[in-house]
C-alpha positions in Angstrom: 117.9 136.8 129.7 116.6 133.1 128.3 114.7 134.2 125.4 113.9 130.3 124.8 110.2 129.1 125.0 109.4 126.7 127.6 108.9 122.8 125.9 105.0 123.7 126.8 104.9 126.6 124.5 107.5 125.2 121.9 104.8 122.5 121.7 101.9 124.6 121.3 104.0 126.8 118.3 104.9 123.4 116.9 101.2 122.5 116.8 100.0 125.7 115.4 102.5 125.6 112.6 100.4 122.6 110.8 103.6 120.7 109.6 103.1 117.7 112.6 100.6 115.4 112.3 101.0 114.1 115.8 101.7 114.7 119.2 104.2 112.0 119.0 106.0 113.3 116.2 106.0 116.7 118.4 107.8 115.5 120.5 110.5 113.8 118.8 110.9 117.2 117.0 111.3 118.8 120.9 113.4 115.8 122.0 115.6 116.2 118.9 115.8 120.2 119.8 117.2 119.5 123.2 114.1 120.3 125.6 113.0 117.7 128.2 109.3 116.5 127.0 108.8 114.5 130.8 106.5 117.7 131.3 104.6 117.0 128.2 102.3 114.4 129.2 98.7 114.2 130.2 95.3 113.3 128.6 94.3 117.4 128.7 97.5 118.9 126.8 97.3 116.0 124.2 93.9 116.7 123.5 94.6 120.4 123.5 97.5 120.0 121.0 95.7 117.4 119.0 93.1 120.0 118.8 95.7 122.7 117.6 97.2 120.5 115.4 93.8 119.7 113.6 92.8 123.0 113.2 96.5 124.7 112.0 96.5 121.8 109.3 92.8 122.8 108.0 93.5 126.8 108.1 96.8 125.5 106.3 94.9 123.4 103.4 92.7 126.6 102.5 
């Protein structure tokens, strides 16, 4: 069984973990953890993980 997330949801649990500032340096962290990131484009998902970046880093400053 492949117990590994998808580079779509490795994204998303990078994002919500509030240590990336960037989608960019997202996925250099995913490129530099051996998943493809050619999937990973679009205006939608980058606002949607700009979004879940914003908010994990202001739950994380509390």
């Amino acid at each position: 069984m492949n117990e590994r997330p998808t580079p779509l949801e490795r994204a998303f649990e990078l994002a919500a973990s509030g240590s990336y500032r960037s989608v960019d340096e997202i996925r250099a962290r995913l490129k530099r953890e051996g998943f493809d990131v050619a999937q990973l484009t679009g205006r939608t998902l980058a606002s949607q993980l700009r979004h879940q970046i914003k908010q994990a880093r202001e739950d994380r400053a509390r």
